[in-house]
N, C-alpha and C positions, 0 to 999 in steps of 0.2 A: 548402396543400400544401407537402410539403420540398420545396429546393434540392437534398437531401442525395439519395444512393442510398444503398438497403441493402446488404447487404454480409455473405457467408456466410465465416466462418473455418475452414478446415480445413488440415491437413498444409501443403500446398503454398503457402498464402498469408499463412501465422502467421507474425504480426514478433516475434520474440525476441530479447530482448539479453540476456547473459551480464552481469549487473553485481556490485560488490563485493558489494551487497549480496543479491543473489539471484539466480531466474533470473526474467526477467519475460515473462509472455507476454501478449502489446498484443492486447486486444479493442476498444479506443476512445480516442481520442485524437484528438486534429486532426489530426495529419498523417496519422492511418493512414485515418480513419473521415469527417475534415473536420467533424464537433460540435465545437462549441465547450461543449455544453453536459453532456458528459458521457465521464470515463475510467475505463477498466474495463481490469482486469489482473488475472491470477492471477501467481502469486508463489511462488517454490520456493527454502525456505531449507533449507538443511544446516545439521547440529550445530552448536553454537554460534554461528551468522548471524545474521543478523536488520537490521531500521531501527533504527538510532541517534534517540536522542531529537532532534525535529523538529517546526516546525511548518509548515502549510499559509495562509501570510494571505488568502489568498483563497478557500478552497475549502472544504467539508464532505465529511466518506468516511466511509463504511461500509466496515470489515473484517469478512468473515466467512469463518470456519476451514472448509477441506476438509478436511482432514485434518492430525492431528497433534497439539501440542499447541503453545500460543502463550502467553507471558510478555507481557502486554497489560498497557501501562502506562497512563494519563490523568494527566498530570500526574504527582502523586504516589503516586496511588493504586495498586497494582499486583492482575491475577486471571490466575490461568489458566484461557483459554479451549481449551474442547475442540472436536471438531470438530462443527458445525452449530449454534457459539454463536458470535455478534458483536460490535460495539460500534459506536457513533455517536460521531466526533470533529469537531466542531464546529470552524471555520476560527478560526485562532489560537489550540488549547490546544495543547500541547505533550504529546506521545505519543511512544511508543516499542514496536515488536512484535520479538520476540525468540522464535527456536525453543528450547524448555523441556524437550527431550527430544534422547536422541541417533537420534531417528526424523525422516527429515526433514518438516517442515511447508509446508502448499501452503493461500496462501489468495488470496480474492479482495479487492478494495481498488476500491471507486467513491467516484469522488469527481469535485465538479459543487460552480461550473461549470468546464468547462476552461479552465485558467491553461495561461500558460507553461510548459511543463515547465520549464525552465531557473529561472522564480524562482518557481516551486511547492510546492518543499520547503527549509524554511530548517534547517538544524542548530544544534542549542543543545547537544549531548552535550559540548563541553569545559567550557559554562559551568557553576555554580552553581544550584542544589542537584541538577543533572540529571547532572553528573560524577562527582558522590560516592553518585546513587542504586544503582547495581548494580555 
């Protein structure tokens, strides 16, 4: 049996942060949910927004598109995904998602198991060859 309680999200209990890089809405996290072993957030980028190239050393995430269109990078590899297609990023490649249209993009992002938020996401976009890719 869990330690943990479940836990229903609606209107009045949704934790949102307003960040540069989107709007994020917290389904799962340690501090909201107490898992350690699993984050889940949906995500709302405007025009031109998006994650800067980054990696997760600890963690593996699935993104998949609600809506819009996403400039999904792996590495070097670049697709756009539409909405109800995904991807699998593997803890330590280096990725990048980016909204691809001037429609804003809303996706979701699990990734497990739960790190740190603080050293969860590492940025590489000034470095080499992830600088010069877009």
């Amino acid at each position: 049996m869990s330690d943990l309680e479940g836990k229903f999200f609606t209107g009045g209990n949704m934790v949102v942060e307003k960040l540069e890089r989107g709007t994020h809405h917290w389904f799962s996290r340690p501090d909201v949910t107490g898992s350690k072993d699993l984050i889940v957030v949906r995500v709302e980028v405007g025009h031109g927004g998006g994650h800067p190239f980054h990696i997760h050393p600890d963690m593996d995430e699935v993104i998949y598109i609600l809506s819009g269109k996403a400039e999904q990078w792996l590495e070097k590899e670049k697709k756009l995904l539409n909405a109800g297609e995904s991807v699998f990023v593997p803890k330590k490649m280096v990725h990048a998602t980016f909204n691809a249209t001037d429609e804003p993009l809303t996706f979701l992002a699990i990734l497990g198991p739960a790190s740190d938020l603080e050293g969860s996401m590492v940025y590489v976009d000034d470095e080499e060859p992830w600088a010069s890719l877009r």
